[in-house]
Backbone as JSON, one array per atom type, in Angstrom:
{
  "sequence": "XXXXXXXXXXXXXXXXXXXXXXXXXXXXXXXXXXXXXXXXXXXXXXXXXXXXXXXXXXXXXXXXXXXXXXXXXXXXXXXXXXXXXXXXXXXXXXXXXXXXXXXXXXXXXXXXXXXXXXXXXXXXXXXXXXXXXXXXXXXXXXXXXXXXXXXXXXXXXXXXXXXXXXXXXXXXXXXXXXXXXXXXXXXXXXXXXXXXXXXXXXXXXXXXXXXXXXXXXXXX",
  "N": [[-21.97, 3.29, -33.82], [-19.09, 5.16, -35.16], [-16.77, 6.38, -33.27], [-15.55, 9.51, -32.34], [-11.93, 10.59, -33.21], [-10.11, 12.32, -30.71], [-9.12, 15.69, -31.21], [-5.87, 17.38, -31.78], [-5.76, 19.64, -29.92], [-7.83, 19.02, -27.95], [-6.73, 16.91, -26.8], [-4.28, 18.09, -25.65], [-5.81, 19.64, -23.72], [-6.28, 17.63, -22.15], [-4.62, 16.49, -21.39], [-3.08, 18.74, -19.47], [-5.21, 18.98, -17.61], [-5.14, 16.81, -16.36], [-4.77, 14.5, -13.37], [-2.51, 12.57, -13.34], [-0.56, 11.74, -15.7], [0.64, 8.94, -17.87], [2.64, 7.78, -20.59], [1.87, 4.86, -22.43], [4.16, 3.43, -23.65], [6.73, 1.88, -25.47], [8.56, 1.09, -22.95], [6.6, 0.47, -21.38], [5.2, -1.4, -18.69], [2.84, -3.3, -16.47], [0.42, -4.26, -13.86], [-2.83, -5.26, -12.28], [-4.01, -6.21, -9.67], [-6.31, -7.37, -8.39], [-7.74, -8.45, -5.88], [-6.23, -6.58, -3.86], [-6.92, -4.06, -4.71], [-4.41, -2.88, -6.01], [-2.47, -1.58, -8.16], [0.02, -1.71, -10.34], [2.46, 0.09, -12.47], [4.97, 0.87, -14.57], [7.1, 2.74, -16.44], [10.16, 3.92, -18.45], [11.19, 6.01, -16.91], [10.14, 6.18, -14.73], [7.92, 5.01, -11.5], [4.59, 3.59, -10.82], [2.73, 3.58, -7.64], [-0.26, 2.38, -6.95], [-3.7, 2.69, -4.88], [-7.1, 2.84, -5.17], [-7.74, 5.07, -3.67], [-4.98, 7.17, -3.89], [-1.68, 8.02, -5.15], [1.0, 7.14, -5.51], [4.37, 8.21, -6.88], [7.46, 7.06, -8.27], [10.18, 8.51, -9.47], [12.72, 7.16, -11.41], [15.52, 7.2, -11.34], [17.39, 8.61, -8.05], [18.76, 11.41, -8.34], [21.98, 12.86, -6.83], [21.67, 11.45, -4.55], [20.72, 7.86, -3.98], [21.83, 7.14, -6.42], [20.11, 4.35, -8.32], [16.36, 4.14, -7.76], [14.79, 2.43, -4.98], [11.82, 1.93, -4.99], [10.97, 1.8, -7.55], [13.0, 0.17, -8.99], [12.07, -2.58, -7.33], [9.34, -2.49, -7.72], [8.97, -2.72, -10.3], [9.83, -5.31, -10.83], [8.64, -6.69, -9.15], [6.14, -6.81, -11.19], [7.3, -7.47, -13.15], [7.55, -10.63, -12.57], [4.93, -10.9, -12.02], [3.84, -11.28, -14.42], [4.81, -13.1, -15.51], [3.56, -14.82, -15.0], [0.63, -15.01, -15.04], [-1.19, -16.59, -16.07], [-2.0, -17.93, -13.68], [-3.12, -16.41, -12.05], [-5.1, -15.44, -12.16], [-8.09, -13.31, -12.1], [-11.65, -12.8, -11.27], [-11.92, -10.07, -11.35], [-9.09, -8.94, -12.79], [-5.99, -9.64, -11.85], [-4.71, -11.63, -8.54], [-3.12, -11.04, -5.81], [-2.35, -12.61, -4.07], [-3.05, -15.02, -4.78], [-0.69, -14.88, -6.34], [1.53, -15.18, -4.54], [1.02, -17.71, -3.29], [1.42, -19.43, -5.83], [4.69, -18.49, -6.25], [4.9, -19.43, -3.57], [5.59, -22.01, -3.62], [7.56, -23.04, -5.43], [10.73, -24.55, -5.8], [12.83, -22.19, -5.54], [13.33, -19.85, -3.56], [13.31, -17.36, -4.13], [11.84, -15.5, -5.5], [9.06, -15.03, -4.47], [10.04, -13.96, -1.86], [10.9, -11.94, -2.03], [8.35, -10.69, -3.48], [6.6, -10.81, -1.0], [8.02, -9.16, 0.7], [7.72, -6.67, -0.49], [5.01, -6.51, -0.34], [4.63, -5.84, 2.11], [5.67, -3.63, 2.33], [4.04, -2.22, 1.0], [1.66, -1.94, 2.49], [2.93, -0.43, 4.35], [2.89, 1.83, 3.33], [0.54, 2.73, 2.71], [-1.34, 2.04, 4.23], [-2.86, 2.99, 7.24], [-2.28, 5.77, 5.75], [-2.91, 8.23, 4.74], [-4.97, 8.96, 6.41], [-6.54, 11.42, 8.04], [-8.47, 13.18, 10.59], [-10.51, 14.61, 12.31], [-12.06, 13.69, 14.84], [-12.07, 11.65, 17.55], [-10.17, 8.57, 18.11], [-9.27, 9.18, 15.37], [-7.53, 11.7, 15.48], [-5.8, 10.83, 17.81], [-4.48, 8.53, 16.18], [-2.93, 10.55, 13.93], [-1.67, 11.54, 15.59], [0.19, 10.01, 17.06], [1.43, 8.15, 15.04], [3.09, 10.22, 14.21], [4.81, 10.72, 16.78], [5.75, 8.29, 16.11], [7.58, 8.17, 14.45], [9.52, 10.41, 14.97], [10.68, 8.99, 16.76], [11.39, 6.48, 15.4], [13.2, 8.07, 13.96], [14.92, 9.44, 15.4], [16.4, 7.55, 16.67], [17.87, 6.06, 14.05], [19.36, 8.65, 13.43], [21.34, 8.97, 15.79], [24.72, 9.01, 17.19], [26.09, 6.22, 16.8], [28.29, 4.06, 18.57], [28.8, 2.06, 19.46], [27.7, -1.73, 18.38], [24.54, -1.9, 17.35], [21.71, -3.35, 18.08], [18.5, -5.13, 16.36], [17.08, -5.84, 18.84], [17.87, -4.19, 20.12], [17.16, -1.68, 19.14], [14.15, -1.73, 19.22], [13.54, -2.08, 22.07], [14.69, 0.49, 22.98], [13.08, 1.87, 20.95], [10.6, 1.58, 22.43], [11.22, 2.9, 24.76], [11.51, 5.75, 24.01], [8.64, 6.34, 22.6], [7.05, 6.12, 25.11], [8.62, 8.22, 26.33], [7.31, 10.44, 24.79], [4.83, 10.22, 24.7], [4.02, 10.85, 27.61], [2.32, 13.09, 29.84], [0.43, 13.53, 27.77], [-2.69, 13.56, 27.9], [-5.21, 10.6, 29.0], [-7.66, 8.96, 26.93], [-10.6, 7.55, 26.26], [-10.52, 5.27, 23.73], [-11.77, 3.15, 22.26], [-14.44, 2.48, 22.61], [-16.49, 0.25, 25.14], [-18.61, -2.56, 23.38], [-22.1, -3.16, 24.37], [-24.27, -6.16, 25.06], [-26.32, -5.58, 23.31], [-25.29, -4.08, 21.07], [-23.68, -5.79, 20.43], [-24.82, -7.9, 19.29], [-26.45, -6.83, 17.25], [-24.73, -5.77, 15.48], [-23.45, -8.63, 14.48], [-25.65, -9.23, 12.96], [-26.26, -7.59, 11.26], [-24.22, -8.63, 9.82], [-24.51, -11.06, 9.25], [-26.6, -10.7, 7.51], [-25.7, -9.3, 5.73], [-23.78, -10.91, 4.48], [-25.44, -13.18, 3.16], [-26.63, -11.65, 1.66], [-24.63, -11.13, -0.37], [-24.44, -13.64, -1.48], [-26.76, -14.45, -2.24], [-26.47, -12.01, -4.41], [-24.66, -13.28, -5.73], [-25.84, -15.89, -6.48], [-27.58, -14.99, -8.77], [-26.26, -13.8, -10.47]],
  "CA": [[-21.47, 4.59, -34.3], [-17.83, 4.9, -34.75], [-16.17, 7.51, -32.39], [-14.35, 9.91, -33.28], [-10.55, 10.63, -32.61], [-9.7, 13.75, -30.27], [-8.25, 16.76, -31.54], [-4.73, 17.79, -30.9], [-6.18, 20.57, -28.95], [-8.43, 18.45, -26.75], [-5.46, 15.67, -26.1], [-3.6, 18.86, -24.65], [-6.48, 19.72, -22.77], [-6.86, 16.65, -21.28], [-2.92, 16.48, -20.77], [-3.01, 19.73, -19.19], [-6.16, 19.23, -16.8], [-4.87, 15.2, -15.24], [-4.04, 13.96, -12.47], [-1.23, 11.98, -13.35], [-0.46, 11.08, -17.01], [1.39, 7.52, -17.88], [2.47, 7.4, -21.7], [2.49, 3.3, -22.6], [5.0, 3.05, -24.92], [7.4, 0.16, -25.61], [8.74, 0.85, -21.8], [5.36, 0.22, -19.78], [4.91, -2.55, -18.58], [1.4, -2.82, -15.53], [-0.5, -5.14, -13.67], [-3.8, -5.13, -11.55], [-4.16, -6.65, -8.68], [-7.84, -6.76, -7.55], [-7.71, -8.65, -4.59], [-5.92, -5.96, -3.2], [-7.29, -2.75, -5.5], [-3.39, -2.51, -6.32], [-2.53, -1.43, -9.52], [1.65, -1.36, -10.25], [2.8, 0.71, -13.3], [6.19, 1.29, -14.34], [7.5, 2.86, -17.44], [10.87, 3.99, -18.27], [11.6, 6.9, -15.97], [9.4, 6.76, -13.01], [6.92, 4.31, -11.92], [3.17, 4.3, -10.14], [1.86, 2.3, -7.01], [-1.46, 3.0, -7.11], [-5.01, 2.42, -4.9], [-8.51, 3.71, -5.44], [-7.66, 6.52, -3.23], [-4.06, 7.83, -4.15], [-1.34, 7.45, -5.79], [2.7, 7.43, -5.52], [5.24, 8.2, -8.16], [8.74, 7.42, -7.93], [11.56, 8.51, -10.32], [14.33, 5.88, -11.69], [16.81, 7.96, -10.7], [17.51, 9.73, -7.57], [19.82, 12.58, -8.42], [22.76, 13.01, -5.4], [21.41, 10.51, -3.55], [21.28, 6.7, -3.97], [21.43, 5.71, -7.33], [18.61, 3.94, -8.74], [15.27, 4.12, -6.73], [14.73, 1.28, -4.95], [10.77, 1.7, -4.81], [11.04, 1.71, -8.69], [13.68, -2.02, -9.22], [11.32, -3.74, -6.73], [7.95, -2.22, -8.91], [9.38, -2.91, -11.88], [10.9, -6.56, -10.41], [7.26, -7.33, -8.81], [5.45, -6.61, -12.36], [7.88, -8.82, -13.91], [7.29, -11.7, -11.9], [3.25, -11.15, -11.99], [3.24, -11.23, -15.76], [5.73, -14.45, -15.93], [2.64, -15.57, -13.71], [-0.73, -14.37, -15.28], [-2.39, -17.41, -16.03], [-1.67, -18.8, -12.6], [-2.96, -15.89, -11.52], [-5.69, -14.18, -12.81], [-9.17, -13.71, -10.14], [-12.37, -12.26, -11.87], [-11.43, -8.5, -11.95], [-7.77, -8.89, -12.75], [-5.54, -10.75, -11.18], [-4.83, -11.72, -7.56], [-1.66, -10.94, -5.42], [-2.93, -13.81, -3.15], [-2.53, -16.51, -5.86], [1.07, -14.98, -6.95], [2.3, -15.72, -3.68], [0.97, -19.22, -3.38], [2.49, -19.66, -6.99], [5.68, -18.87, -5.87], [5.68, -20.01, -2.25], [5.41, -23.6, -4.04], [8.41, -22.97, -6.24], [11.95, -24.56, -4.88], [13.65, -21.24, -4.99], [11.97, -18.81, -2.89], [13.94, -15.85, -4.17], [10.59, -14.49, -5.87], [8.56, -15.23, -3.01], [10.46, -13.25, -0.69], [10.79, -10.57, -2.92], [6.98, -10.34, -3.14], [6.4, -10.75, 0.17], [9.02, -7.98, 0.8], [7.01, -5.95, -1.24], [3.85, -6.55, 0.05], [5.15, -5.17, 3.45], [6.03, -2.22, 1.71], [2.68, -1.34, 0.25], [1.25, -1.61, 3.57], [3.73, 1.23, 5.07], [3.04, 3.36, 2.49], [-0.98, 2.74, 1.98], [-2.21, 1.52, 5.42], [-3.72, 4.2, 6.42], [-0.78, 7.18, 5.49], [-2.87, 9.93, 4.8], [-5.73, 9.35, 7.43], [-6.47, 12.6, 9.3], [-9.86, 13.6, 11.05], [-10.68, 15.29, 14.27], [-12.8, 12.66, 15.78], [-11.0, 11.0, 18.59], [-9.26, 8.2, 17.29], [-8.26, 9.68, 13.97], [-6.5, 12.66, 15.94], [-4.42, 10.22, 18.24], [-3.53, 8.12, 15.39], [-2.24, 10.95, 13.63], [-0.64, 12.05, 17.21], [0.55, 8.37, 17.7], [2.39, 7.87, 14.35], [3.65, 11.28, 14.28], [5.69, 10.29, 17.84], [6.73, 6.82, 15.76], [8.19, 8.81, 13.13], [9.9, 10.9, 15.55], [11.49, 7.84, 17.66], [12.51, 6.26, 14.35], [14.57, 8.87, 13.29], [15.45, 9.64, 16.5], [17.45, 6.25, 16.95], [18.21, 6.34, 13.24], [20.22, 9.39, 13.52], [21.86, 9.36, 16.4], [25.45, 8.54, 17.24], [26.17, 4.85, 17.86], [29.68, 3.98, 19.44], [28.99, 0.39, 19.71], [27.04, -2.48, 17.57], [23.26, -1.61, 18.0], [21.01, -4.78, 17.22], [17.0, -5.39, 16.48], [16.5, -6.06, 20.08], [18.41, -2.96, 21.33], [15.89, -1.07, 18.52], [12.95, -2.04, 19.9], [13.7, -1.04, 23.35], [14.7, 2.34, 22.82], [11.79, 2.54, 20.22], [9.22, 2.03, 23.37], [11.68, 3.8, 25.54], [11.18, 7.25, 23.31], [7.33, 6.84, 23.14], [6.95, 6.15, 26.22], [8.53, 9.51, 26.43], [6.97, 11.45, 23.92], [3.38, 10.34, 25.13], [4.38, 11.55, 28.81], [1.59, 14.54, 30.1], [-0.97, 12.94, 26.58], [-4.03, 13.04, 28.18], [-5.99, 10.01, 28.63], [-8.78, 9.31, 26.86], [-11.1, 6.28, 25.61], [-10.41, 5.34, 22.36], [-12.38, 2.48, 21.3], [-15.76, 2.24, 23.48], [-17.1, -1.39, 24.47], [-19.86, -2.64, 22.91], [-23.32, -3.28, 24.95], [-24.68, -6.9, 24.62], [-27.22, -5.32, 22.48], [-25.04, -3.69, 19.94], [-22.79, -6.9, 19.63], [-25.71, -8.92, 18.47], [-27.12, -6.51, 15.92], [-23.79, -6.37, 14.56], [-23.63, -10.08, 14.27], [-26.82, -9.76, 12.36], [-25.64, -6.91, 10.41], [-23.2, -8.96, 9.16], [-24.9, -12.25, 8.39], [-27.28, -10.12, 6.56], [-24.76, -8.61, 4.55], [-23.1, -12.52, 3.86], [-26.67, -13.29, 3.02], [-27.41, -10.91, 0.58], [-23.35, -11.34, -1.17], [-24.63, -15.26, -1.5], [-27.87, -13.98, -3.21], [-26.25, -11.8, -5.41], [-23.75, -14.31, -6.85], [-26.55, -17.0, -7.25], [-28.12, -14.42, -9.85], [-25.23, -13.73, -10.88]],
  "C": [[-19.98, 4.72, -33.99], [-17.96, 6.67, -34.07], [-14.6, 8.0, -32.59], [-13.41, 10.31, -32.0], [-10.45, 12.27, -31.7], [-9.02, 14.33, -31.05], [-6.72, 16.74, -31.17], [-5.29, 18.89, -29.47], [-6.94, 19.89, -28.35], [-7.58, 17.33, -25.9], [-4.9, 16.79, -25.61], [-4.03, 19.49, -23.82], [-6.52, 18.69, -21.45], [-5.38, 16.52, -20.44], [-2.81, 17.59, -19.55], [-3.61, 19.5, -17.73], [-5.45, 17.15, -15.99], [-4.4, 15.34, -14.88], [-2.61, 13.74, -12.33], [-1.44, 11.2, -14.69], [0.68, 10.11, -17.25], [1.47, 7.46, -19.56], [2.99, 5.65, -21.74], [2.73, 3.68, -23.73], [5.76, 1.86, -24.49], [7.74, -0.28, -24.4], [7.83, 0.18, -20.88], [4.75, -1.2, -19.8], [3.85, -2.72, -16.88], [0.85, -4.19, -15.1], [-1.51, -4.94, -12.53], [-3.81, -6.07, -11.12], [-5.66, -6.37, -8.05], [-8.43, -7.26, -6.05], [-6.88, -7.61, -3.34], [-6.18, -3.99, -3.46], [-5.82, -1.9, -5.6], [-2.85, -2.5, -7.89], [-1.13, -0.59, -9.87], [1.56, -0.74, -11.68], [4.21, 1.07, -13.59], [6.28, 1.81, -16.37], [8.94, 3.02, -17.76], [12.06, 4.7, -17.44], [10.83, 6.85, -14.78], [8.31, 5.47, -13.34], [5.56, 4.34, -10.25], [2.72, 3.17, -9.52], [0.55, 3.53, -6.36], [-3.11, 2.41, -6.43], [-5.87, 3.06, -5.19], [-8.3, 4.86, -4.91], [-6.67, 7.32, -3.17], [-2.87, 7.1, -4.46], [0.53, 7.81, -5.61], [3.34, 7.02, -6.59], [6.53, 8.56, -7.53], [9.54, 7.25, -9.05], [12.44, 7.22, -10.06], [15.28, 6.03, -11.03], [16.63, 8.98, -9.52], [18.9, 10.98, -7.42], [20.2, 12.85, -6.89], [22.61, 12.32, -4.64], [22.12, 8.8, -3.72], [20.95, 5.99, -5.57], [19.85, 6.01, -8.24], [17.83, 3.92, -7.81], [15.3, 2.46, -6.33], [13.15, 0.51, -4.53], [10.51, 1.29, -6.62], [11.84, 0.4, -9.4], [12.68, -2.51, -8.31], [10.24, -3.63, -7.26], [8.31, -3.03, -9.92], [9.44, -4.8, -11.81], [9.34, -7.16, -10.09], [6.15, -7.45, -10.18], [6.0, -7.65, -13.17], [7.19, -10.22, -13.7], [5.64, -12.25, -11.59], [3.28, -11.61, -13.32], [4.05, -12.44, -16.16], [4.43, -15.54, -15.17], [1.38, -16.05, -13.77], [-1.48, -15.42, -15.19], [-2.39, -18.07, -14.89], [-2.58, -18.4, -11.81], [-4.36, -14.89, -11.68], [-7.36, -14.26, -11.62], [-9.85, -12.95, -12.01], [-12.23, -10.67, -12.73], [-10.07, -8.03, -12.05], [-6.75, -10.09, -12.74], [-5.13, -10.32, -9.4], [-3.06, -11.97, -6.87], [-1.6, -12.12, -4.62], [-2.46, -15.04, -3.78], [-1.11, -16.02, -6.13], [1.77, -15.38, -5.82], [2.26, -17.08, -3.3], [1.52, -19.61, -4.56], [3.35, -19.7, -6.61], [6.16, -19.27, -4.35], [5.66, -21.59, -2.62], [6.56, -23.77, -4.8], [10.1, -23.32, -5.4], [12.42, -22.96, -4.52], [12.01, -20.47, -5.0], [12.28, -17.23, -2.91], [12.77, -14.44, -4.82], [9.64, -14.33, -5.18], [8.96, -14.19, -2.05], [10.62, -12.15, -1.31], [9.05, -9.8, -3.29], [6.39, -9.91, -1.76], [6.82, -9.29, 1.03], [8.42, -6.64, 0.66], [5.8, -5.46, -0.62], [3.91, -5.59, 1.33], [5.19, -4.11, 3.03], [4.91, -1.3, 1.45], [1.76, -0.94, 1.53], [1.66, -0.85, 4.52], [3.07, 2.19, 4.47], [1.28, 3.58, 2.21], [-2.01, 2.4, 3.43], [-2.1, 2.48, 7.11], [-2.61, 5.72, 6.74], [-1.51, 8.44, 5.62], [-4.42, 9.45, 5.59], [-5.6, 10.18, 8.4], [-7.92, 13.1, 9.3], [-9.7, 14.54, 12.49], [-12.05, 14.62, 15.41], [-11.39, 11.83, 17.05], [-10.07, 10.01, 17.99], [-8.39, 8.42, 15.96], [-7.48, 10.83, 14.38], [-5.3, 11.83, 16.75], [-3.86, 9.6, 17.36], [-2.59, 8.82, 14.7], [-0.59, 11.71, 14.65], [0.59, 11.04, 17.06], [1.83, 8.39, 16.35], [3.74, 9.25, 14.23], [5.08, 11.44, 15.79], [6.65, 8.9, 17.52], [7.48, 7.23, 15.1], [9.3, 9.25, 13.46], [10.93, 9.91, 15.84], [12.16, 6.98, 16.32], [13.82, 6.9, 14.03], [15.82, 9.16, 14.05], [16.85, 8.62, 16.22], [18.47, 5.87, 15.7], [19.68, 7.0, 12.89], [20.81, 9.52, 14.64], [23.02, 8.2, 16.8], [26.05, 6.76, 17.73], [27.92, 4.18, 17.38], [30.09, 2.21, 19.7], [27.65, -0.69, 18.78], [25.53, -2.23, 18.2], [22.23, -2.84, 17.33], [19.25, -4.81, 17.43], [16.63, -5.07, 17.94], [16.55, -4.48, 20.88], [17.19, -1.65, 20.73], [14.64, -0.7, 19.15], [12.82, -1.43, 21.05], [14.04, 0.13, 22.94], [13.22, 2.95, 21.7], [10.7, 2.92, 21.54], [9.84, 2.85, 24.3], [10.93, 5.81, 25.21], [9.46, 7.41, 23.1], [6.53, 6.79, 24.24], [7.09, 7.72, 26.51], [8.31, 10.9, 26.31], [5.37, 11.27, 24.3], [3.04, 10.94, 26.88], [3.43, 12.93, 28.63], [0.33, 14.45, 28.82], [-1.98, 12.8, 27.86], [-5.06, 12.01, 28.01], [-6.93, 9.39, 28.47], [-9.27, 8.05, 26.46], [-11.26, 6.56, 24.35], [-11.56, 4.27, 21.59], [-13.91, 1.79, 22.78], [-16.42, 0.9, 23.49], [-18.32, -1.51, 24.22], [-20.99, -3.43, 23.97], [-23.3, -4.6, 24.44], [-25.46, -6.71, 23.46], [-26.72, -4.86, 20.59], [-23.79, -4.65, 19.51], [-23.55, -7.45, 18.74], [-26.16, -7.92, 17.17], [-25.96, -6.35, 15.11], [-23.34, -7.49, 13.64], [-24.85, -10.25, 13.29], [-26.65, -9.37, 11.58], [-24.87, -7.69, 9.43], [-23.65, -9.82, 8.6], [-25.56, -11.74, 7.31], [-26.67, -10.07, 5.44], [-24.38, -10.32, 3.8], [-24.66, -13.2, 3.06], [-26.89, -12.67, 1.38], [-26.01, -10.97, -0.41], [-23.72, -12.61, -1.82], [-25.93, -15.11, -2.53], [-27.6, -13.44, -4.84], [-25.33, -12.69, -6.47], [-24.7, -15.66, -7.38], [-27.33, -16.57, -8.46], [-26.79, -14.19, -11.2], [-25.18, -14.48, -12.61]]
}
C-alpha cells in the first residue's frame, strides 16, 4: 500500500513539536558510528554530535568571540575523513570508529589519525557521563567531585600568571586546589567491596550473559 505524503499542515506540526530538526540539503553531510552509538551531523550552519541519550548543537559561527567554531571544523573534518573511508569501515549497524582509526593509524601521514584521535578525546569530555545526576551516594559526589574540577580549572585558567606556567606546574596546582576544595567533605564509602559470594555470582552472571550473546548469533 503506497503511503501517503504529509500535508503541509502536518510537516509544520511535526516541525513545530521536535526535538531538534536537521534539513539535508546539498550542505549535510553524516555518519554513524555504531561501535560507539555516535552519530556526527553537520550541515551548513551548525552541526550535531549526537548519542542515544542527548544531543549537542554547535553553530559555525561564534558571533564576538572566536571565529569559526572549532567543535563544528573538527565535526565537519572527522565526517570527511569517515566517508573518504566507508568501505574500510563499515561494522554491521553502520560503521565503526574503531576500524577508522586502524585505517588511518596504518597510513604514513598520521595527520588524520591524530585528528581523530583528538576528536575522540573530545567526545568523551563532553558525553562521559556530563549530565549524570542522582542522589544515591556516588552519583552526588561525582556531581560534587567534577563540580570542584571545574572550579580548579578555571581557577588556574584565569588567574594572573607573571611567569611561564607549564603542564607539570598545571597539574600540581590542579591537586593543590582540590585538595582544597574537598577540605571539611565528609567521608564516606563510595564503592563497597564485594563478599566472596557476590564476586562469583557475578562471574557467572556474566558468563551467562557471554553464553547466551554466543547462542544468539549462532541463530542468527
Amino acid at each position: 500500500m503506497e503511503q501517503k505524503k504529509p500535508t503541509a499542515a502536518q510537516l509544520q506540526r511535526r516541525l513545530q513539536n521536535a526535538v531538534l530538526h536537521i534539513d539535508k540539503d546539498r550542505s549535510y553531510e553524516g555518519v554513524y558510528f555504531s561501535d560507539k552509538g555516535l552519530r556526527l551531523e553537520v550541515v551548513e550552519y551548525y552541526c550535531i554530535i549526537a548519542t542515544g541519550f542527548h544531543r549537542h548543537v554547535f553553530d559555525k559561527i561564534c558571533l564576538g568571540q572566536c571565529g569559526y567554531s572549532r567543535p563544528y571544523l573538527y565535526t565537519k573534518r572527522v565526517i570527511e575523513i569517515a566517508n573518504e573511508n566507508l568501505e574500510a569501515i563499515k561494522s554491521d549497524a553502520g560503521y565503526s570508529f574503531q576500524k577508522l582509526l586502524e585505517v588511518l593509524k596504518a597510513k604514513e601521514d598520521q595527520a588524520e589519525y591524530n585528528i581523530c584521535v583528538f576528536y575522540e578525546w573530545y567526545c568523551q569530555i563532553i558525553f562521559n557521563p556530563l549530565y549524570s545526576i542522582g542522589e544515591d551516594e556516588v552519583s552526588s559526589f561525582l556531581v560534587f567531585f567534577k563540580y570542584c574540577c571545574v572550579l580548579a580549572q578555571n581557577h588556574i585558567i584565569l588567574d594572573e600568571h607573571k611567569e611561564d606556567f607549564t603542564t607539570k606546574q598545571f597539574v600540581e596546582r590542579f591537586k593543590e586546589l582540590i585538595t582544597e576544595f574537598m577540605e571539611g567533605n565528609e567521608e564516606r564509602v563510595l564503592f563497597h567491596a564485594l563478599s566472596d559470594e557476590e564476586r562469583i555470582k557475578q562471574e557467572m552472571e556474566a558468563m551467562q550473559a557471554n553464553a547466551n550473546d554466543e547462542l544468539m548469533k549462532g541463530q542468527a
